[in-house]
C-alpha positions in Angstrom: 7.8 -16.7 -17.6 8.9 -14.8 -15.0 8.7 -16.0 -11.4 6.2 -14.4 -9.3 7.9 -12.6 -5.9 3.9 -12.3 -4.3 4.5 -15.2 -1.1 1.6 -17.5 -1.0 -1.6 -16.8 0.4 -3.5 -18.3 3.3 -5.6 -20.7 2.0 -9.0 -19.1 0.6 -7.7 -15.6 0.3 -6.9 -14.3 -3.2 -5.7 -10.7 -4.6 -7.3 -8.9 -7.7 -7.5 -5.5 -9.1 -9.7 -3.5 -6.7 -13.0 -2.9 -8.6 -16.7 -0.9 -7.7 -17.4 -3.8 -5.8 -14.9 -3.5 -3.1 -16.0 0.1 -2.4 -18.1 -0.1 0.3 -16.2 -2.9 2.3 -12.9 -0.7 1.8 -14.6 2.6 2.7 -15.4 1.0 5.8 -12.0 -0.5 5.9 -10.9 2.7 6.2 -12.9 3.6 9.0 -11.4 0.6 10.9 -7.5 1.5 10.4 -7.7 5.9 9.8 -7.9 8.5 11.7 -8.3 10.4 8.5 -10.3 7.6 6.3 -11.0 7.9 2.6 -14.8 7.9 1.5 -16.0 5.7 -1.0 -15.9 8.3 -3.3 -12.5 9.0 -3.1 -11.2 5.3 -3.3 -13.3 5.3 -6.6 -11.9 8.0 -8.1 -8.6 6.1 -7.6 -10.0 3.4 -10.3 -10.4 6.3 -13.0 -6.4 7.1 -12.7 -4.1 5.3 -15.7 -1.3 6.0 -13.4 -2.7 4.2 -10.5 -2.8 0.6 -9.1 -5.2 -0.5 -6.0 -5.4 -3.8 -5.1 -7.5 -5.7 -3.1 -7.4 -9.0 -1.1 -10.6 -11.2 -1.3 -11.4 -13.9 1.9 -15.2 -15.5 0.3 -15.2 -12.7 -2.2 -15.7 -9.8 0.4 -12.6 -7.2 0.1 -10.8 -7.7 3.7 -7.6 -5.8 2.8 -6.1 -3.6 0.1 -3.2 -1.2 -0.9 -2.6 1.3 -3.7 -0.1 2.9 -5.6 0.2 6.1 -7.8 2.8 6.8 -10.0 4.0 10.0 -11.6 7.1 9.7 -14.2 9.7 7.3 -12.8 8.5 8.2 -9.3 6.1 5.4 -7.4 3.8 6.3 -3.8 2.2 4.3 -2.0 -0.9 5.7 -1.0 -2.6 3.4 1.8 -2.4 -0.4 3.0 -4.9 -1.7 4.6 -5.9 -4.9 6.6 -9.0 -5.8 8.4 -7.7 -6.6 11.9 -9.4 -10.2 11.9 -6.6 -10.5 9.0 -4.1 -9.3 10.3 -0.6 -11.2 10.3 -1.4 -13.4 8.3 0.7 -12.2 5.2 -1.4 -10.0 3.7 0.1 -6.9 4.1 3.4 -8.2 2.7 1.2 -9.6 -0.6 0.1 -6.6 -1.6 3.2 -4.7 -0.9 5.2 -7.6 -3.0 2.7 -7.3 -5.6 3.1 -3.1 -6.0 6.6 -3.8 -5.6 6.8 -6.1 -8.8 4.4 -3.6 -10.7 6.6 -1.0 -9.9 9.7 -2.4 -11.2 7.6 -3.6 -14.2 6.9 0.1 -14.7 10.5 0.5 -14.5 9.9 3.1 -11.6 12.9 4.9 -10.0 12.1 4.8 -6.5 8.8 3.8 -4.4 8.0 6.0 -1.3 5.7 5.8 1.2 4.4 7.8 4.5 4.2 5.9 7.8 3.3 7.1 11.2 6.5 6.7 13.6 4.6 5.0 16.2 3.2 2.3 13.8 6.1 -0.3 14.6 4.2 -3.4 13.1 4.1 -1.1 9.6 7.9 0.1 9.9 8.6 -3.6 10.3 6.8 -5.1 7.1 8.7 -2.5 5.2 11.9 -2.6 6.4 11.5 -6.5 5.8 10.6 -5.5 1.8 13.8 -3.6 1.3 12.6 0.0 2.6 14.7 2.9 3.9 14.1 6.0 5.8 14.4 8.9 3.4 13.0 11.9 5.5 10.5 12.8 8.0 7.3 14.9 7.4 7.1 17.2 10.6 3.0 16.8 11.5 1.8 15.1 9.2 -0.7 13.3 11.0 -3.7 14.4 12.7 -5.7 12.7 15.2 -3.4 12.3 17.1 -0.9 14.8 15.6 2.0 13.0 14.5 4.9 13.2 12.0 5.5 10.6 9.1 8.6 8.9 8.2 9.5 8.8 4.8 10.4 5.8 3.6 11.8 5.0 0.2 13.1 1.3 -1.6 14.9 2.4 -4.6 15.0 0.4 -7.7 18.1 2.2 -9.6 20.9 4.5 -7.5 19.3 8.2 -7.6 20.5 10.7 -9.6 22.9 13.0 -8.4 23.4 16.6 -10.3 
């Protein structure tokens, strides 16, 4: 069996599979840590994709944290992480991350990427940490306030070069 490269939990808090339950607590999540949150509706629609993964960490069974991936081909994204601040630094962040990161070498992806708001040095940090590089920058890609995202990338396999 392989061995699992998730680090342990705080005591109390697990991770499953987000599910219809965890919508409303995410949705308001959301709320907490965007500027541009998803609705409930559109964190749903994420659980109809085959070529998606959303996770969610549980503290007493109430979703206090979650992240999400969508895949396309050999190509990963993240799409959000997201901690309840009362949860914060306490390793949940890097779970989920570690837990995408495993699926998406079990998928045998070619690269994961994600966006991250240059000013968000606590994010930039947790994903350095997990092997992530700068790839690019997205010129305003934020709003509220307007902002531009760095691209970062953690390749699984050297990239292709024509």
């Amino acid at each position: 069996m392989a061995k699992s490269l998730i680090p342990p939990l705080p005591p109390g808090i697990t991770l499953a599979p987000m599910t219809r339950e965890d919508l409303p607590p995410l949705a308001d999540l959301e709320k907490i840590c965007f500027s541009t949150p998803w609705s409930q509706e559109s964190l749903a629609a994420e659980l109809q994709k085959e070529n998606a993964l959303f996770l969610a960490a549980h503290a007493e069974g109430q979703a206090v944290a979650y992240a999400g991936m969508n895949w396309v081909l050999d190509e990963g994204y993240v799409d959000n992480v997201a901690v309840h601040p009362s949860f914060r630094r306490q390793g949940l962040g890097r779970a989920l991350m570690s837990a995408l990161i495993q699926q998406a070498r079990a998928l045998d992806l070619a690269f994961l990427s994600l966006e991250v708001r240059p000013s968000n040095a606590g994010a930039i940090a947790l994903y350095t940490s997990l092997g992530f590089r700068e790839a690019g920058r997205r010129r305003n890609f934020y709003t509220q306030p307007a902002e531009d995202a760095l691209i970062l990338t953690l390749w699984f396999r050297e990239p292709e070069v024509p």
